[in-house]
C-alpha positions, 0 to 999 in steps of 0.5 A, a space after each residue: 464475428 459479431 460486434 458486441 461492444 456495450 457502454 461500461 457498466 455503472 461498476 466499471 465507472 465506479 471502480 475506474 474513479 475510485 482508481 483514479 482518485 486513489 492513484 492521483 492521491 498516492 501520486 501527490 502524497 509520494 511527491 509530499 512525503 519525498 519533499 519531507 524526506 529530501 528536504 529533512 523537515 522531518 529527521 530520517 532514522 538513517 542518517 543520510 551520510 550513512 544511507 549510501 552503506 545499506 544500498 548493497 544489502 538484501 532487505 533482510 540484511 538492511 533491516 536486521 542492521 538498521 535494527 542493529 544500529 538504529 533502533 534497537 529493537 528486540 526484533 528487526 521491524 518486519 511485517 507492518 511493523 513500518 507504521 511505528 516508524 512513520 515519524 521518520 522522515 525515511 519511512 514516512 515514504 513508506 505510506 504512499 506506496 502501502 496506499 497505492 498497494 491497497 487501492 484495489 481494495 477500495 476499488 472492490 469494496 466501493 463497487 458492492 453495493 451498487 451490486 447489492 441493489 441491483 440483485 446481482 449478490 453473485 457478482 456482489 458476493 465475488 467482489 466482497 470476497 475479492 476485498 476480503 482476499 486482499 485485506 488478509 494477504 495484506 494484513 500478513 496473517 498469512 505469512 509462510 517461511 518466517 
């Protein structure tokens, strides 16, 4: 068998330091917005001494309750519905863990024009479609059994 072992390709790199940077800044974040949340600088919406009640609950069970109890809403907040709860201390949490889900992402999309400007609109194709792929199973337009 051959040894066939070339360098990393210049998207390689670029993905792998997209990648880093992405997982070290959704790191730091997840230590700040648990600092916020442990420490109440910011109000949860679940009170702590009610949180520990929730704990043996299905995510669909919790999140009808804490509808219930909490908020009030005309529906329970699924989906991206989050992002409106972020000036609560308990949700805020929520932020890190949707950027280290989407870095991937970024990854692709950092990686395409470099792609582009060497010719390879196959590959530059691929990846764009990739990101795109990505963004739309995020977005939950796609959202089957609701």
């Amino acid at each position: 068998m051959k040894n066939n072992q070339q360098g990393a390709s210049e998207e390689m790199i670029l993905y792998a330091r997209v990648l880093e940077r992405g997982m070290y800044a959704g790191l730091i974040l997840m230590f700040v917005t648990f600092f916020i949340y442990l420490f109440g600088i910011i109000d949860p919406l679940i009170p702590l001494e009610h949180i520990d009640s929730f704990w043996n609950q299905p995510v669909q069970d919790y999140l009808i309750q804490i509808n219930k109890e909490f908020l009030g809403w005309d529906e329970p907040p699924l989906g991206w519905s989050w992002i409106k709860l972020l000036g609560f201390g308990d949700f805020l949490n929520f932020l890190p863990v949707a950027l280290l889900s989407g870095i991937t992402i970024l990854c692709y999309l950092a990686i395409v024009p470099g792609m582009f400007q060497r010719k390879d609109h196959w590959m530059a194709g691929i990846a764009f479609a990739e990101a795109l792929i990505l963004l739309l199973a995020a977005s939950g337009l796609l959202a089957v059994g609701h």
